[in-house]
Backbone bond lengths (Angstrom), bond angles and torsions (degrees), N, CA, C in turn:
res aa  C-N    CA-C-N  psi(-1)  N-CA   C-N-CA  omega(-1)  CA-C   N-CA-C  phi
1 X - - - 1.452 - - 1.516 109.23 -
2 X 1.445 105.82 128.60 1.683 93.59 167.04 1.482 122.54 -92.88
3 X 1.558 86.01 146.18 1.161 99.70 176.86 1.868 130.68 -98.41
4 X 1.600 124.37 145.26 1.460 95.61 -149.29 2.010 81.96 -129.75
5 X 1.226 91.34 108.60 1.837 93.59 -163.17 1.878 100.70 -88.13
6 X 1.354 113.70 8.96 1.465 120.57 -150.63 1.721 92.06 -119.34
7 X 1.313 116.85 46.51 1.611 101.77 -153.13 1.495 109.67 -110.68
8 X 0.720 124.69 98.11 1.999 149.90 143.32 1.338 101.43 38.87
9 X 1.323 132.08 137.26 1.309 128.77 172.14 1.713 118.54 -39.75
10 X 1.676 97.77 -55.77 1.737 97.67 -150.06 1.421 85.33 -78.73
11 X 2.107 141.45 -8.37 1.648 119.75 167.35 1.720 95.52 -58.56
12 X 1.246 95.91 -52.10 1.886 92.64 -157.78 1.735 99.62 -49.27
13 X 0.944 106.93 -71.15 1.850 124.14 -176.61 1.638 98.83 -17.44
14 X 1.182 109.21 -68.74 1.947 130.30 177.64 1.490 108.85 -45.11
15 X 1.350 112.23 -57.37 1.511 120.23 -156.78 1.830 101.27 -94.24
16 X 1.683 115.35 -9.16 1.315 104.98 170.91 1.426 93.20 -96.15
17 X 1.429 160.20 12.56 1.415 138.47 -178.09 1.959 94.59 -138.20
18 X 0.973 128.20 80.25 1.135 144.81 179.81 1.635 120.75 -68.33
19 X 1.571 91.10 -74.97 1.533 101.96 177.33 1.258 156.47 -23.49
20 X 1.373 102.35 -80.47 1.745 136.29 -175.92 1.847 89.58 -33.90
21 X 1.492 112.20 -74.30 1.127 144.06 -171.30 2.666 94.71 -21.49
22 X 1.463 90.27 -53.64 1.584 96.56 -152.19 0.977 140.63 122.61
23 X 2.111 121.01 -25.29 0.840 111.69 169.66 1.502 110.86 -116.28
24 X 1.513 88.76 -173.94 1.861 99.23 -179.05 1.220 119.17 84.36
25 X 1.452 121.59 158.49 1.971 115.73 177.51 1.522 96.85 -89.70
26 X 1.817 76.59 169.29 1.597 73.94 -167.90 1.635 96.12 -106.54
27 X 1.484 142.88 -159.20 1.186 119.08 -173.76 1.733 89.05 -130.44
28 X 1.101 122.06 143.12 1.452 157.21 -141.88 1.859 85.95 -72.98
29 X 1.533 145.40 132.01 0.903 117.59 119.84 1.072 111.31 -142.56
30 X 1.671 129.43 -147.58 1.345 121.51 -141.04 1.850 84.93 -117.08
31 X 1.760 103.79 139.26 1.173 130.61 -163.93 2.129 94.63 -56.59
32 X 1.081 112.52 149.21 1.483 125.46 163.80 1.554 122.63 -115.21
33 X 1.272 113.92 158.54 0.976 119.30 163.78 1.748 132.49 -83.31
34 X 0.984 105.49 19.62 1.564 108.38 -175.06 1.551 110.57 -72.45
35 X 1.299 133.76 127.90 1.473 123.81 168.86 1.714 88.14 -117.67
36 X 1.846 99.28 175.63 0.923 140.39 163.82 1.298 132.63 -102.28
37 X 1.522 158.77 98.81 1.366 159.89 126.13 1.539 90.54 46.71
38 X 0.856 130.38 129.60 1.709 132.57 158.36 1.551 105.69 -82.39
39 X 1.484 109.16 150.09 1.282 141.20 -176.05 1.462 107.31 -59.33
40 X 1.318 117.71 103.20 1.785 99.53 -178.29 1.362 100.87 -70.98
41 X 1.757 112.79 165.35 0.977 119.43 -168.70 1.177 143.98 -88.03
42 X 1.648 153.99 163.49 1.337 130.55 -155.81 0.880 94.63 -140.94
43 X 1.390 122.75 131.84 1.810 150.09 -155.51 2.018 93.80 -70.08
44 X 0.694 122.78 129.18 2.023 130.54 -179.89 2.123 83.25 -58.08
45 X 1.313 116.12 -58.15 1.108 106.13 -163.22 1.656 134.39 -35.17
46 X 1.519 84.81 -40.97 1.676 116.04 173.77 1.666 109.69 -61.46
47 X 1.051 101.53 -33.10 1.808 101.06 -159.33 1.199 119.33 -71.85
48 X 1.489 118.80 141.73 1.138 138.63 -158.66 1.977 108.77 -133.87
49 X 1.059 123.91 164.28 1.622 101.85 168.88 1.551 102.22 -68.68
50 X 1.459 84.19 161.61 1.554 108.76 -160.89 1.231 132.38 38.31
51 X 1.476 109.20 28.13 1.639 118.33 134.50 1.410 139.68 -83.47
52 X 1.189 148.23 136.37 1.056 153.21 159.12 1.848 113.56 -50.77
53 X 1.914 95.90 129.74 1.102 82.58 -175.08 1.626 100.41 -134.74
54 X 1.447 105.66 29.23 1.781 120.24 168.12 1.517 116.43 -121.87
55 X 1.366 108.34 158.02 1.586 104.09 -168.95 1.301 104.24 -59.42
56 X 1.518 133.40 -39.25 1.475 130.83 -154.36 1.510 90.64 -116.21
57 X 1.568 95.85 166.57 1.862 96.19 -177.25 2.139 81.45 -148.96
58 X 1.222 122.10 124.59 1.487 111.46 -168.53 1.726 82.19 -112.61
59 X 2.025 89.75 168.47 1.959 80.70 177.94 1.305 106.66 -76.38
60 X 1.078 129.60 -17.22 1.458 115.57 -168.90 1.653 114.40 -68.43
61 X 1.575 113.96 -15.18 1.154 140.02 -163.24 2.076 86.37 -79.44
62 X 1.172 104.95 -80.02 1.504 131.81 158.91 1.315 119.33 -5.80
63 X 1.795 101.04 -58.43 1.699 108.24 166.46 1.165 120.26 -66.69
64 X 1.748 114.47 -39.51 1.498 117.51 -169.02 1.883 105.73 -77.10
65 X 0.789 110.11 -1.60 1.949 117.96 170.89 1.062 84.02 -107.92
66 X 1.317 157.38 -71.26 1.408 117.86 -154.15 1.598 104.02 -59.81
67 X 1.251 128.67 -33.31 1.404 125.19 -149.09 1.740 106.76 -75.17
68 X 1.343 93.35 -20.55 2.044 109.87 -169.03 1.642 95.96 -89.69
69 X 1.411 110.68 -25.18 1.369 109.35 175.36 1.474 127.33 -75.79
70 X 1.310 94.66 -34.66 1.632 103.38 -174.06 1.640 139.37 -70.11
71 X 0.866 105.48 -1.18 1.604 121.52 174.61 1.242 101.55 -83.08
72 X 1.356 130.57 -55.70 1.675 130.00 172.93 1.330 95.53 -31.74
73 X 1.203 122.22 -59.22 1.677 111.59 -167.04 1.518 121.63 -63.31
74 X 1.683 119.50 120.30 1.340 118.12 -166.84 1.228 106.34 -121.35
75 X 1.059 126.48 15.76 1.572 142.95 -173.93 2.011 117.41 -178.20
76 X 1.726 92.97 145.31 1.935 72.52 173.91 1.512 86.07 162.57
77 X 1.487 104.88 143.97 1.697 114.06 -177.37 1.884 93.86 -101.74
78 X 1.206 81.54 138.12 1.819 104.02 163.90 1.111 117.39 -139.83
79 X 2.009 111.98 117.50 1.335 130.58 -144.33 1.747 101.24 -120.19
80 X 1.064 112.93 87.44 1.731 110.11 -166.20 1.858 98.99 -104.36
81 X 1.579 90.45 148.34 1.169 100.47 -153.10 2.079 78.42 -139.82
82 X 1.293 97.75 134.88 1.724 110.90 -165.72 1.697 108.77 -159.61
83 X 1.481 118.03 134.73 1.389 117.34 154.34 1.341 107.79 -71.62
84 X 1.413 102.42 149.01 1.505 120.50 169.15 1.430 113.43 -57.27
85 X 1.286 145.43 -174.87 1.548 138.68 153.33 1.831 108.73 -110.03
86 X 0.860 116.62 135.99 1.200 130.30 -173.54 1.504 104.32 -111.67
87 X 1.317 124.53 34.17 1.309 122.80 162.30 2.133 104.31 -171.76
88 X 0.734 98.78 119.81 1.415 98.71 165.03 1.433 153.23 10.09
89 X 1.587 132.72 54.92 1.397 105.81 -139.24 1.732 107.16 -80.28
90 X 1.194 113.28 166.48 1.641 125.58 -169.79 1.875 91.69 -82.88
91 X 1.311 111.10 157.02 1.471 115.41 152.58 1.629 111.62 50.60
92 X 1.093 123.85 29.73 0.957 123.43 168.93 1.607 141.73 -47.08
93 X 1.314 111.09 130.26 1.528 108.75 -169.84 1.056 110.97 -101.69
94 X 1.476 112.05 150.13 1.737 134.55 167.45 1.860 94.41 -50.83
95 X 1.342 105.64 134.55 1.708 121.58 177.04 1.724 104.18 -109.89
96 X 1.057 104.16 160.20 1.382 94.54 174.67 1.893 81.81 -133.03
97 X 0.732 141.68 -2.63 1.405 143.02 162.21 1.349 110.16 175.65
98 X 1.363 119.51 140.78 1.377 131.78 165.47 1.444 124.73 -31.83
99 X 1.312 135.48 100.02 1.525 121.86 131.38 1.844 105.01 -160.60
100 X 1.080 110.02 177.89 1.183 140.08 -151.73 1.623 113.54 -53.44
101 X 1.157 125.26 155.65 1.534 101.42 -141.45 1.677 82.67 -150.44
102 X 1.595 112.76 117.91 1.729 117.67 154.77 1.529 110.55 -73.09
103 X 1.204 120.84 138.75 1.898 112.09 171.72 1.436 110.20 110.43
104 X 1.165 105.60 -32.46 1.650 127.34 175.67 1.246 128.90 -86.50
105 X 1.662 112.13 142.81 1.709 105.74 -161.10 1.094 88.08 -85.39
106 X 1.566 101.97 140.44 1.930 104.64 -179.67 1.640 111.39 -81.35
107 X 1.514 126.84 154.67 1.994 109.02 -165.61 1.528 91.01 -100.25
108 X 1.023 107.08 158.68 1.698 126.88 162.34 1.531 98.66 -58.05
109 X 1.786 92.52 133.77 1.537 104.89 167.78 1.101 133.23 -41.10
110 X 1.467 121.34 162.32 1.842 105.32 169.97 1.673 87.60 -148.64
111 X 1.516 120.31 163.09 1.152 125.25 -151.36 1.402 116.43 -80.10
112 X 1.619 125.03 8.53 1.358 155.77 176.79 1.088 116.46 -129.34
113 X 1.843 103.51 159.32 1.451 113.73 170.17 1.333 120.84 -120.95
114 X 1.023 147.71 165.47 1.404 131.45 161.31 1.498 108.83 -123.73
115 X 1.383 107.69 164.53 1.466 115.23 178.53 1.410 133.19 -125.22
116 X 1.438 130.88 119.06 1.292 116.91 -164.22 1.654 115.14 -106.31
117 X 1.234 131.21 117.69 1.708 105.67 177.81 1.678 90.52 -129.27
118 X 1.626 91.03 130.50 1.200 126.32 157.54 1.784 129.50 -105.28
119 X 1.511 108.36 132.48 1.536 111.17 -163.49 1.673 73.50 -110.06
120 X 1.469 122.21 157.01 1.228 139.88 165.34 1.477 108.71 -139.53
121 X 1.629 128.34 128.22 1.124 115.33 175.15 1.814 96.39 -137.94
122 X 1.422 101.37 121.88 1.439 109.74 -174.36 1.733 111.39 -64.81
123 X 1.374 101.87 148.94 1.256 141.18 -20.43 1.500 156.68 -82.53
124 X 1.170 82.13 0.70 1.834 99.30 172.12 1.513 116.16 -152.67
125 X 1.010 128.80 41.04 1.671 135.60 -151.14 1.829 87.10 -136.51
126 X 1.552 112.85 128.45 0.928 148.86 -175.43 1.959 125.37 -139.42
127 X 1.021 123.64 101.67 1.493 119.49 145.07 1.778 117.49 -114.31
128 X 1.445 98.09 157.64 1.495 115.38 -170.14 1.467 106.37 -140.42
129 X 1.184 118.74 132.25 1.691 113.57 143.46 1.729 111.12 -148.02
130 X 1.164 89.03 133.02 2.177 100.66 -176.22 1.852 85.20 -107.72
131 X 1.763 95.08 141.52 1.338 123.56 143.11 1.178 147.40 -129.77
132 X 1.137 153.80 -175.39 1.319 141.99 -176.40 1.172 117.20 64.96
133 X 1.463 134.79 16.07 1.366 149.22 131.88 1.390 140.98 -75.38
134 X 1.255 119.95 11.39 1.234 129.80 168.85 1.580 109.80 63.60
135 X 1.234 120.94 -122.75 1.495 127.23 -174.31 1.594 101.27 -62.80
136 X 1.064 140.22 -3.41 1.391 134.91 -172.36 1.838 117.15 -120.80
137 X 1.565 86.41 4.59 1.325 75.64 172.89 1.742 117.63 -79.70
138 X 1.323 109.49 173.56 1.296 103.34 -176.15 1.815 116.66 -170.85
139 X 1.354 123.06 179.09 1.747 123.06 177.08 1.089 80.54 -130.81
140 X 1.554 92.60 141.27 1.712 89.54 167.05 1.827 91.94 -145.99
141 X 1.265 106.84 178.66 1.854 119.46 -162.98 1.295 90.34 -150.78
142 X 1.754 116.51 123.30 1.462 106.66 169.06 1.449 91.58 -130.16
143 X 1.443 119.25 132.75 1.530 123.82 168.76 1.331 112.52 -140.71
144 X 1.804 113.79 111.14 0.955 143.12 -129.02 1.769 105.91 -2.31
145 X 0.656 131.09 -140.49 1.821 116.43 -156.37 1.529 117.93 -71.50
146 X 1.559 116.53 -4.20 1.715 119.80 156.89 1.913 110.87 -55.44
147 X 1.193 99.96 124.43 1.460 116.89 -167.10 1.469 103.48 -109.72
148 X 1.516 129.80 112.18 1.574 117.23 -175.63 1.985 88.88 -119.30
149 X 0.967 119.00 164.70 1.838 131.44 -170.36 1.497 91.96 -162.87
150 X 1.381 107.91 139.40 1.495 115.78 146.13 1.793 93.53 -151.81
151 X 1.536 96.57 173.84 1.546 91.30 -169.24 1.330 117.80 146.30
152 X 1.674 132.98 156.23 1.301 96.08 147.95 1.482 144.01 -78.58
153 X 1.245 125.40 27.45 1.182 144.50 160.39 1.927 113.01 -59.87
154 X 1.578 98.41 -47.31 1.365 106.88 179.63 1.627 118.05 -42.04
155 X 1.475 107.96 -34.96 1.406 109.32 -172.56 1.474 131.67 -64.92
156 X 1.784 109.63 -22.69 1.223 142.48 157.58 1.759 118.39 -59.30
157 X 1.021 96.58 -23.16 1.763 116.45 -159.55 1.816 104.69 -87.95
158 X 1.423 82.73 -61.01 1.998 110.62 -162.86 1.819 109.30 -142.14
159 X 1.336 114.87 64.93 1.518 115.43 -150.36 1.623 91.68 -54.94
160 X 1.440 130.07 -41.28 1.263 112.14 -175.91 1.442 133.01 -65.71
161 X 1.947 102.35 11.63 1.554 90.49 -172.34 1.580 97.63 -119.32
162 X 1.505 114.13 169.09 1.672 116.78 -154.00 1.677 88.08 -98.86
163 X 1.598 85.12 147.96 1.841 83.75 -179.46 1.451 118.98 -82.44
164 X 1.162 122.41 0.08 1.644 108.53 141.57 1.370 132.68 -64.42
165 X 1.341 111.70 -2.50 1.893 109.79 -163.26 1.973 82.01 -98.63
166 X 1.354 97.04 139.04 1.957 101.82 134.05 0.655 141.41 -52.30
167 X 1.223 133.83 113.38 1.469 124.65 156.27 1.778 126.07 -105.95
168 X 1.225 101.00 158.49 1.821 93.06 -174.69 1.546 96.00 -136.48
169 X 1.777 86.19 130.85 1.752 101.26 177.08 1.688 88.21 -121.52
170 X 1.739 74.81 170.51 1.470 104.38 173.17 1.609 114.33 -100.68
171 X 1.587 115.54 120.86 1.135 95.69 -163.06 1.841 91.09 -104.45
172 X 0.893 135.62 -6.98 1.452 158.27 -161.47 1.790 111.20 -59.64
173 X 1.633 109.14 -10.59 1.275 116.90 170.36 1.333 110.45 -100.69
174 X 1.401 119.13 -28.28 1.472 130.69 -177.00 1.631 122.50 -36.80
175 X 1.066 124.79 158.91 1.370 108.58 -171.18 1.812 71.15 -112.82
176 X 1.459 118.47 164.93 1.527 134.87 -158.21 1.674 91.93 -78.51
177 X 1.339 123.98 -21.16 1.408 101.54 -178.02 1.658 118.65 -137.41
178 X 1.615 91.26 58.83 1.178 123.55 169.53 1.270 123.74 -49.42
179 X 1.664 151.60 127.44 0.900 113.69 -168.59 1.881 114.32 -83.58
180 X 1.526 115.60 -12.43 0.713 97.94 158.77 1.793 147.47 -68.20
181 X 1.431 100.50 -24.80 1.553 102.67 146.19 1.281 149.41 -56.17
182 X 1.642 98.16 -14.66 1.706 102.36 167.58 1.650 113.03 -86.16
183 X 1.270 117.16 -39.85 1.192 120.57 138.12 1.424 125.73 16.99
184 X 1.134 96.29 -79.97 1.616 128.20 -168.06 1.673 127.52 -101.94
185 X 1.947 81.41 9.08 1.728 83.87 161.86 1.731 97.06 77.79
186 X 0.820 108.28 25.00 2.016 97.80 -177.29 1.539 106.64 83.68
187 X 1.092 129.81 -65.00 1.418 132.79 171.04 1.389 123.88 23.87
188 X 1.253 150.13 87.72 1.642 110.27 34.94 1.771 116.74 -91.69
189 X 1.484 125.57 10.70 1.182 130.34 168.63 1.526 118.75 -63.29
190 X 1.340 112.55 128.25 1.516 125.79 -166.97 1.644 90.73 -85.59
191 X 1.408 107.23 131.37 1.434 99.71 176.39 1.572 127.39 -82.67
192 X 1.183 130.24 128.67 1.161 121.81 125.99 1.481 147.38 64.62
193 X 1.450 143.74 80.26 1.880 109.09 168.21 0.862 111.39 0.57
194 X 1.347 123.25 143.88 1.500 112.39 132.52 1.596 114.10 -83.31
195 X 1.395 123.03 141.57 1.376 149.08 -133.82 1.464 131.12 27.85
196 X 1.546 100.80 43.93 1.486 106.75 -167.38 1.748 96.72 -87.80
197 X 1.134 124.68 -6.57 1.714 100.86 162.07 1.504 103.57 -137.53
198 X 1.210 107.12 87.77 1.480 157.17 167.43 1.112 93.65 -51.11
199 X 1.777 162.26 169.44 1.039 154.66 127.76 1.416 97.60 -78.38
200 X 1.366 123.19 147.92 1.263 153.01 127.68 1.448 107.55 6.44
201 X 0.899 113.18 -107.83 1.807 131.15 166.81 1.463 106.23 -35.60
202 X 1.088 119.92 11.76 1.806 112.61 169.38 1.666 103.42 -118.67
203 X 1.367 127.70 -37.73 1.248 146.47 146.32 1.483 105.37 22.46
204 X 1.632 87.89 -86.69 1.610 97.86 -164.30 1.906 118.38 -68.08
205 X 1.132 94.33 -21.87 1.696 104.74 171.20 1.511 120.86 -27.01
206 X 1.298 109.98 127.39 1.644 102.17 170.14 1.227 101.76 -98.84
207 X 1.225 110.46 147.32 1.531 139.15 -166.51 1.760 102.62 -103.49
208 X 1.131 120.10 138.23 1.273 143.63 175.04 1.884 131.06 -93.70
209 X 1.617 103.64 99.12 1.787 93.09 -166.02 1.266 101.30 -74.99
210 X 1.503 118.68 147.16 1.503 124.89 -168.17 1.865 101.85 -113.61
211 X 1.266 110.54 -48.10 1.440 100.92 -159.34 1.458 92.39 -171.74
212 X 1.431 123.82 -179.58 1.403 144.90 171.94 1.647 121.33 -118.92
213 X 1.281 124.96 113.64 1.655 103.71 166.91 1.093 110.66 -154.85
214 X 1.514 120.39 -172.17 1.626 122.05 -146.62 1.973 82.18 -103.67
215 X 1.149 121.95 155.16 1.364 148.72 172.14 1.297 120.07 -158.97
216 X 1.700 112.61 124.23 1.240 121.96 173.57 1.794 100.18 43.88
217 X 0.966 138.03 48.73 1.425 141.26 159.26 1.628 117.31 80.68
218 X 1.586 97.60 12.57 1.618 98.39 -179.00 1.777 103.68 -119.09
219 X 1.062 107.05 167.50 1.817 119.21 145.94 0.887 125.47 -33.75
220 X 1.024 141.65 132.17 2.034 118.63 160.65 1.830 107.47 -149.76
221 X 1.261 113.18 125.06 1.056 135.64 158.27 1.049 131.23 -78.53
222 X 1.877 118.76 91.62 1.322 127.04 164.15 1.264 150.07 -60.00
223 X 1.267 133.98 114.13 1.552 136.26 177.79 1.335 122.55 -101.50
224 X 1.223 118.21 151.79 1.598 115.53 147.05 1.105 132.91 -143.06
225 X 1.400 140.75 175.05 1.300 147.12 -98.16 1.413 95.79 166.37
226 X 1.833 107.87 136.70 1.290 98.97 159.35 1.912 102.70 -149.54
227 X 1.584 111.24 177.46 1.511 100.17 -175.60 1.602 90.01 -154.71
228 X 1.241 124.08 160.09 1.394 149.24 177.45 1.883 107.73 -111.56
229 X 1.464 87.98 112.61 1.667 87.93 -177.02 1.855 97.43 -77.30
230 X 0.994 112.74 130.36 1.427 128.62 -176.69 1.636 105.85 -66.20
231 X 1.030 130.10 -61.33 1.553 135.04 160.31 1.575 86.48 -40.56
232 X 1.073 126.30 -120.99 1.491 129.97 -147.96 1.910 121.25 -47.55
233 X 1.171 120.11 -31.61 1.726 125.06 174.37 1.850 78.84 105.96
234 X 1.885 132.00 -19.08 1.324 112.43 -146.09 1.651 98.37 -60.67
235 X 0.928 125.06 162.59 1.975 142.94 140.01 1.494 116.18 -63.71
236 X 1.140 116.53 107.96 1.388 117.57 161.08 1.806 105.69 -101.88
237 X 1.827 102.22 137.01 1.206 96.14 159.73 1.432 95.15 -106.39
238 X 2.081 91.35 -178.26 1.399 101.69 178.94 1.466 86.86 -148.68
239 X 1.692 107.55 147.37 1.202 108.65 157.52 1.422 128.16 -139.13
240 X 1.270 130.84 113.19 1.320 145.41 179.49 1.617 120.36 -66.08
241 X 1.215 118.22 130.74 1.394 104.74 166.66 1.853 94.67 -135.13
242 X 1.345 119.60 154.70 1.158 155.63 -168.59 1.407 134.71 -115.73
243 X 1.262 143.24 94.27 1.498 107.05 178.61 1.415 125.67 -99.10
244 X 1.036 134.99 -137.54 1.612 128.49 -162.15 1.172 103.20 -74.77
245 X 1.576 126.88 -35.08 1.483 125.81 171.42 1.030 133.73 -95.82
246 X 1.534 111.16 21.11 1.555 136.55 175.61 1.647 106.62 60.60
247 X 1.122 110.89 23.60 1.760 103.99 163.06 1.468 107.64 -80.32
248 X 1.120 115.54 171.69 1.630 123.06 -168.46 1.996 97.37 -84.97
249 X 1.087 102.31 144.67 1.327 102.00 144.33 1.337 117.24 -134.50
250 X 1.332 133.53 -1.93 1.424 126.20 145.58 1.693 104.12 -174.07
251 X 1.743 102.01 144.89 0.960 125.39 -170.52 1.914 101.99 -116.80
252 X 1.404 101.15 132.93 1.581 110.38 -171.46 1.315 113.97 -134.76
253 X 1.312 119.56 133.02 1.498 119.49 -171.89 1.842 105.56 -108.44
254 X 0.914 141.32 -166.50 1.765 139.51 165.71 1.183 115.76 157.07
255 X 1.635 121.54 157.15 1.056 119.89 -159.90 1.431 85.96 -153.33
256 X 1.723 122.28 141.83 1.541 124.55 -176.56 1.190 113.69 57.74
257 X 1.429 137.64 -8.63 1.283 120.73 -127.05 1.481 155.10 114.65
258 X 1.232 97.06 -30.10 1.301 124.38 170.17 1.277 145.49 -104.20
259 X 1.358 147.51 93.36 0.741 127.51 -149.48 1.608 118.06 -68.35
260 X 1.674 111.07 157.94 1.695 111.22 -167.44 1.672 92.10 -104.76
261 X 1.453 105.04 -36.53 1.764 102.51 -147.03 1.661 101.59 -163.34
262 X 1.577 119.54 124.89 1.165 125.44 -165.53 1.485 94.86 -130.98
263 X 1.368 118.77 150.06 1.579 123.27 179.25 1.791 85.52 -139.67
264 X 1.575 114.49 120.19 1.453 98.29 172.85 1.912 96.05 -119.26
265 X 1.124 110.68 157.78 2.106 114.92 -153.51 1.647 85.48 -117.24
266 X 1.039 106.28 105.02 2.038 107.75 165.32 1.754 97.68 -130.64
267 X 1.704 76.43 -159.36 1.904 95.95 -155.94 1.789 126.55 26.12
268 X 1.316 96.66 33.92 1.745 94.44 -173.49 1.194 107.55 -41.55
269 X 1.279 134.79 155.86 1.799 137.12 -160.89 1.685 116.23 30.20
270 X 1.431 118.97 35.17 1.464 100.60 -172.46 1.393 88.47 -89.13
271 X 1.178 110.15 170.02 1.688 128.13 165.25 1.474 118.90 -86.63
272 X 1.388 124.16 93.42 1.798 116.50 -175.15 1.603 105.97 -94.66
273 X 1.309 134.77 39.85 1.337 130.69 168.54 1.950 101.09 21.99
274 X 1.028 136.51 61.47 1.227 137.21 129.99 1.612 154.13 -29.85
275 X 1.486 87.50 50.73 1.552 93.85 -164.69 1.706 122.16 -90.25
276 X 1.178 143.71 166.29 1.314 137.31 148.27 1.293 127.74 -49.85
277 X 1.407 118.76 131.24 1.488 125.37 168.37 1.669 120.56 -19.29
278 X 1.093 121.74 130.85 1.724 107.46 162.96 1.310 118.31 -37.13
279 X 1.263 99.79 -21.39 1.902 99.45 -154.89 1.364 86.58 172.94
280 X 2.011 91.57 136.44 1.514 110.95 176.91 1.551 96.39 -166.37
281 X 1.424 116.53 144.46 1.085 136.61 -160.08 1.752 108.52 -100.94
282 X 1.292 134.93 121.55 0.890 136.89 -139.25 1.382 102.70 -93.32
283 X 1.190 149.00 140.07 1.777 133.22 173.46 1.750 112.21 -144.64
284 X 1.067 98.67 179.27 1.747 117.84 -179.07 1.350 108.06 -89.67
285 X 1.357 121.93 118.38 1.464 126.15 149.66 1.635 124.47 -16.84
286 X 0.982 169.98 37.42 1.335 154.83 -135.26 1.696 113.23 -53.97
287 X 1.474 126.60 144.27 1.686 117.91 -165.16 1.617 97.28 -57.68
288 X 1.513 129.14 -40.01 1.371 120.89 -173.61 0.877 107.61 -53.92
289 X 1.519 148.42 -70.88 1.298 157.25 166.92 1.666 118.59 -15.23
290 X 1.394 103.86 -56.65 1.588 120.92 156.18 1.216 142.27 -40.85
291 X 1.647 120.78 -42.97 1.066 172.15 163.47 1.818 98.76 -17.14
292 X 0.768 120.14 69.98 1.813 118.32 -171.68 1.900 105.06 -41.95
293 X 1.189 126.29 159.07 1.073 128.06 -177.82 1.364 116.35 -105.99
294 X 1.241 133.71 97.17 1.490 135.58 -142.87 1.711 100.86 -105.76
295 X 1.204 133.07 141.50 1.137 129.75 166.93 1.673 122.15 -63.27
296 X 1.357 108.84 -174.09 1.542 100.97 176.36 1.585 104.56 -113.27
């Protein structure tokens, strides 16, 4: 397998924040000792759905409500907001779209951010556009495995075509961790829970309630979470918020202080009319593009 140690900001950026999102493996490491403050407790009298009605609330607890929740959702924008990495990440994982990742070594800042928003409307209806990546930014349209791109991304793709035009590939030969599929956020793959591959060793964690506030027009119940990358000694926090029906309304990653990687969850059931280009010009994969992304 080749391996491609020379790899582009927005692969690294993608393939270091895995998680939050749902898809992709996560990469194996060795269990920590970090806990969390336990959840004080909430009187049964009080409770309502999507209250807690045990002293402790762990994330794995956290994931498994989002996971019972998430099928209700048949539509919904997720607006992730991430520094680039300005150095290399190790062991890199296949993404199926960008956001913020427990288990994962978090990358050193870089003096920008970029932004990705994806509309998904089940069952196979996709729009995308990333910025703040320079040559990689891009729009993209996925309906069920028809792939449309324009952008400057295109120039990498089909150098003779202008990055206003469409183009439509086939991504259907690709092996899943193409680098041009990280690219593209996973694309045409519908993502995921969000925190449906949780590591193991984060599971048992008790989770910490922080506060209450209004998002995108709902409730939301905040938590947090934290983990020790075993390679580095660093602290990652995380912070979850929830609303009454345990869908996400935003998922937050940080390190020192800072935030690394934000996923915020709106228009749940909106309607984004998701259609194909008038017209898009059909092209060849190039082998770089193809090129699976192999660890070290």
């Amino acid at each position: 397998m080749v391996v491609i140690r020379n790899l582009k900001p927005v692969v690294l950026a993608l393939t270091a924040v895995t998680f939050l999102a749902g898809c992709g493996p996560m990469p194996e490491t060795t269990p920590t000792a970090t806990t969390v403050p336990a959840t004080p407790p909430v009187a049964s009298d009080d409770a309502t759905p999507g209250t807690l009605e045990t002293a402790t609330l762990t994330f794995g607890d956290l994931a498994d409500r989002i996971a019972t929740s998430w099928p209700q959702v048949q539509s919904y924008r997720v607006t992730f907001t991430g520094t680039a990495p300005s150095s290399p990440v190790q062991s890199a994982t296949p993404a199926s779209r960008p956001a913020a990742t427990p288990g994962a070594t978090p990358t050193s800042r870089s003096p920008g951010n970029y932004t990705t928003v994806r509309e998904v409307e089940l069952p196979d209806r996709q729009r995308q556009s990333v910025t703040g990546l320079g040559a990689d930014d891009h729009e993209a349209i996925a309906i069920g495995n028809a792939l449309y791109v324009r952008g400057p991304l295109v120039e990498q793709i089909a150098p003779t075509a202008a990055p206003e035009e469409w183009i439509e590939l086939d991504p259907t030969s690709l092996p899943e961790d193409a680098q041009l599929l990280l690219l593209l956020g996973g694309l045409p793959e519908i993502p995921g829970a969000p925190l449906a591959t949780l590591p193991e060793r984060l599971r048992a964690q008790d989770v910490r309630e922080l506060d209450a506030l209004q998002h995108d027009g709902r409730e939301c119940r905040v938590f947090a979470a934290a983990d020790t990358v075993p390679a580095t000694g660093m602290r990652v926090d995380y912070t979850i918020a929830i609303d009454r029906d345990d869908i996400p309304c935003f998922i937050e990653t940080g390190t020192g202080g800072v935030t690394q990687g934000r996923d915020e969850y709106t228009d749940i059931g909106a309607e984004f009319g998701i259609e194909p280009p008038a017209s898009a010009t059909p092209v060849s994969i190039p082998p770089t593009m193809a090129t699976p992304i192999a660890h070290d």
